[in-house]
Structures are given as C-alpha cells and as structure tokens.
C-alpha positions as CSV (number, residue, x, y, z in Angstrom):
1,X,16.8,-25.5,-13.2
2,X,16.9,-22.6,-16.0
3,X,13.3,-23.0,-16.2
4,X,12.6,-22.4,-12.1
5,X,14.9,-19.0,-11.7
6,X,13.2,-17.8,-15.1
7,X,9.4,-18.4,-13.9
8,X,10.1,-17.2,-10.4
9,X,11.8,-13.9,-12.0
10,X,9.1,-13.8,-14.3
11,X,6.2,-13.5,-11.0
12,X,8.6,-11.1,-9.3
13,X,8.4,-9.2,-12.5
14,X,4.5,-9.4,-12.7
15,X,4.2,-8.5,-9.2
16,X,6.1,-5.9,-9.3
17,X,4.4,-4.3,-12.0
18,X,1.1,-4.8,-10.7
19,X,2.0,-3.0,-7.3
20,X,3.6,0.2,-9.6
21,X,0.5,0.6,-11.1
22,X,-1.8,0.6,-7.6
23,X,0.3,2.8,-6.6
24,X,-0.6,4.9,-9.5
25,X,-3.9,4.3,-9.1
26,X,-4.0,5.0,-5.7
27,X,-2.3,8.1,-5.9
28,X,-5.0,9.1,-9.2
29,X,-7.7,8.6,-7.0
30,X,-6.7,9.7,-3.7
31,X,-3.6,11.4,-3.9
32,X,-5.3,14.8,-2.8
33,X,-3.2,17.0,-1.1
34,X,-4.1,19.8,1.8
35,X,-3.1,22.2,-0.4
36,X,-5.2,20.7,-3.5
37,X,-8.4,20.2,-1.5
38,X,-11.5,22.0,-2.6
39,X,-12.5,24.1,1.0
40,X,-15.5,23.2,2.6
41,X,-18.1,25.5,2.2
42,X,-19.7,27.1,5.1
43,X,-23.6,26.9,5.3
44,X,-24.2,30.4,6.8
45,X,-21.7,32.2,4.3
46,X,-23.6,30.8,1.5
47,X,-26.6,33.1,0.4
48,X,-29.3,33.2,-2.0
49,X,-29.5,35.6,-5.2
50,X,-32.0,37.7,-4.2
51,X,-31.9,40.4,-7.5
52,X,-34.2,38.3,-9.5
C-alpha cells in the first residue's frame, strides 16, 4: 500500500513540475506586456533617405 501513495505522489510530483515549466515557457514566449510591446509603425510616417 506504501508502494501506491509513493507512485501516485511521485505523478503529482511530475505533473506538477511539468505545468511550472509551461508556465515558464509560456510566459518566455508570450509574456509581452503593453508596456514592453514594440509600437507599430505607421506606413505614412515612415520615409525614405533621400540625401544619397
């Protein structure tokens, strides 16, 4: 009966684990904030360098 509580403590464990580090992940690849976000550039702001 040792055996049972140790392996289902063991998966709670490992699935634990595995949902810390998608969170991680998650927040490594898409944890951009508003205030991190790169602003959109405007198409008519933009101009071409002209003094060559």
């Amino acid at each position: 009966m040792r055996n049972v509580f140790l392996l289902i403590f063991g998966w709670g464990a490992f699935i634990y684990a595995g949902m810390v580090a998608l969170y991680f992940l998650a927040r490594a690849l898409w944890g951009t904030d508003d205030g991190q976000a790169v602003p959109e550039v405007d198409n008519d702001t933009v101009r071409p360098e002209t003094s060559a």
